[in-house]
N, C-alpha and C positions, 0 to 999 in steps of 0.2 A: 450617407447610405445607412440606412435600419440596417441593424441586426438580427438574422434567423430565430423565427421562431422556435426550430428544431434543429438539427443535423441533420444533414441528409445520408442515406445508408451511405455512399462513395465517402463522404467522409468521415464516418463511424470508421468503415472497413479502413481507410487510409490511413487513420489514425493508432489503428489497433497494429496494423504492419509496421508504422514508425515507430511504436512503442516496444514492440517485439526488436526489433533492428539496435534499437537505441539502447534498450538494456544490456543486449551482447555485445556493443561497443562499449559499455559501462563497465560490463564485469570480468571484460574478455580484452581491452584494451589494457595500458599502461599504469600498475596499481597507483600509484605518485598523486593521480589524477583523478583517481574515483570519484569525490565526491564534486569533483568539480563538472565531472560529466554526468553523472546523478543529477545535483542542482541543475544543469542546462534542460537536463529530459523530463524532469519533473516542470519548469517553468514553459516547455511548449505542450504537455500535454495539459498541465492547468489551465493557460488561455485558452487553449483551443477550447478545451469543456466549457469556458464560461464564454468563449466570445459566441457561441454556435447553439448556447440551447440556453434559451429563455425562460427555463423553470429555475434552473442554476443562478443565474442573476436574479432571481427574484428572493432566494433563500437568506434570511437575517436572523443573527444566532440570541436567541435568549437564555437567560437564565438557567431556565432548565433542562437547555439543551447540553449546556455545561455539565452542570450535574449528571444528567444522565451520560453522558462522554466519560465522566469519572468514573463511575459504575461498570461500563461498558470495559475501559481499557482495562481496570481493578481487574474485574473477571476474564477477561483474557492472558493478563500476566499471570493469574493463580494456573489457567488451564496449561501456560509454557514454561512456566515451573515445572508442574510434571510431567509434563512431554519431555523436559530436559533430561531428566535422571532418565526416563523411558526410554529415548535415545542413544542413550549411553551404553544401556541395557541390551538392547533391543539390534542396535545395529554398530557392528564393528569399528565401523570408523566416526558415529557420533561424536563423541570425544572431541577429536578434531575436527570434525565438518565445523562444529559450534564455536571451537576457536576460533577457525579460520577468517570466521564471522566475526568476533569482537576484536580480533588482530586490524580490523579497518579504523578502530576509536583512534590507532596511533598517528593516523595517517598528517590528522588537520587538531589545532588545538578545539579540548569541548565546548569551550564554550560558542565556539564558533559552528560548532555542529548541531548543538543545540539547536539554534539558529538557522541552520539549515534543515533539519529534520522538523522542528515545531512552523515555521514560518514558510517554508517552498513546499518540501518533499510529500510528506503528510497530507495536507490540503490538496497537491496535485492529485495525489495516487485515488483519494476519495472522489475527486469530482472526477477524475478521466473513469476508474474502474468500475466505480458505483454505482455513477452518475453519468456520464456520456454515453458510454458502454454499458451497461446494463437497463439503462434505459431504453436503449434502441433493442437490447436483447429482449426484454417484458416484452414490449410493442410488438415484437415479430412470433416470441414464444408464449407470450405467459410468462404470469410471475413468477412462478417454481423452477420455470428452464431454463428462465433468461437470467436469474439469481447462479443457476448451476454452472450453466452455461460462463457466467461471468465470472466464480470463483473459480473454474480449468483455466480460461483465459490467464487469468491473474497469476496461479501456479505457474502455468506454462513457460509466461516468459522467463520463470526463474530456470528454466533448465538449462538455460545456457551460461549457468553459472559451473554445473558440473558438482554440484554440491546437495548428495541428496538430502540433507537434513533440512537446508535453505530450502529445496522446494515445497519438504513436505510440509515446512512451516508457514509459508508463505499460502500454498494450498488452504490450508485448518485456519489461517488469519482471516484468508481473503473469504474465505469460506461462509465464517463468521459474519463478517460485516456486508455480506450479500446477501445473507440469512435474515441480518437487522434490518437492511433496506427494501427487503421484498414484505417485511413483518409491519415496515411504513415509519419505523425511525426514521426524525428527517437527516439531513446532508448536515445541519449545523451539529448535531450530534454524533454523527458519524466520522467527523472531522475530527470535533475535540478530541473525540478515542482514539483516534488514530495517533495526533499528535502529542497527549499526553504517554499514552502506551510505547511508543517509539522512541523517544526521550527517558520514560522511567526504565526500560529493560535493556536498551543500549548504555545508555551511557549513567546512570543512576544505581540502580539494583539489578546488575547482570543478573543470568543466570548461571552464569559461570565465574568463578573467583578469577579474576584478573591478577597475574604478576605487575 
């Protein structure tokens, strides 16, 4: 049996509900287990993006998609540098929202994390948010809506973290790389960024001093 050319909306839409569901079992379930329920939701929304759309499987990462990946995440780490101290600033319990956040490093040894943020998580989040789902959003809206459209989606599901600095980060992240991919950065560069960005600011050069 071939593989779809596309997705189909039903499962755009269906997928967007499991990812939504999936995260507040992630963040909302038993901490012990985070990442193990993370890596599970990122490995079904990844295949599904690549089993179900045929532009996705077509994408093969060069050189300079690399490069550009570095660039991309560089300048994203400078812009949550000072959104960190802003935070802090800015809203009362910053501070802690941001710990609450690198208090997960403890959870699983790093290097194993690594591993799971450069290798599953990363890769997923780009092809399902960027790429599955914003793709079917362009087609329906337009570039500019279906970009916007796709970095609220992306925030959103963070609210069921309870965490408003997580959201507003994830918001300004997803933001960004819906910006990039409506601007026609490919998926192999979008990727890299993500996966280098997510590895250098968690577990590398926090923004916050870790005990």
């Amino acid at each position: 049996m071939s593989l779809p050319e596309q997705a189909s909306p039903r499962v755009v839409a269906a997928s967007a509900v499991f990812a939504y569901l999936a995260f507040a079992a992630t963040f909302r379930g038993p901490r012990p287990r985070f990442w193990q329920r993370m890596t599970g939701t990122a490995v079904v929304l990844g295949t599904t993006s690549i089993l179900t759309s045929r532009e996705l499987r077509r994408q093969r990462t060069r050189p300079r998609d690399l490069a550009l990946g570095t660039a991309i995440a560089a300048g994203l780490y400078w812009v949550f540098a000072v959104g960190d101290r802003a935070a802090r600033l800015v809203m009362p319990q910053g501070d802690q929202d941001i710990g609450n956040i690198y208090e997960l490093r403890r959870l699983r040894p790093r290097s194993e994390l690594a591993l799971r943020l450069a290798l599953v998580i990363a890769p997923a989040e780009e092809l399902f948010w960027r790429g599955l789902l914003q793709q079917a959003l362009t087609k329906r809206y337009g570039r500019t809506k279906g970009a916007a459209l796709s970095a609220a989606m992306y925030g959103g599901a963070h609210i069921c973290t309870g965490n408003p600095t997580l959201i507003g980060a994830a918001t300004i992240a997803g933001g960004g790389w819906s910006g990039l991919a409506a601007a026609g950065v490919p998926m192999p560069a979008l990727v890299a960024s993500h996966m280098i960005w997510d590895v250098w600011i968690f577990l590398v050069r926090p923004t916050q001093k870790i005990g």
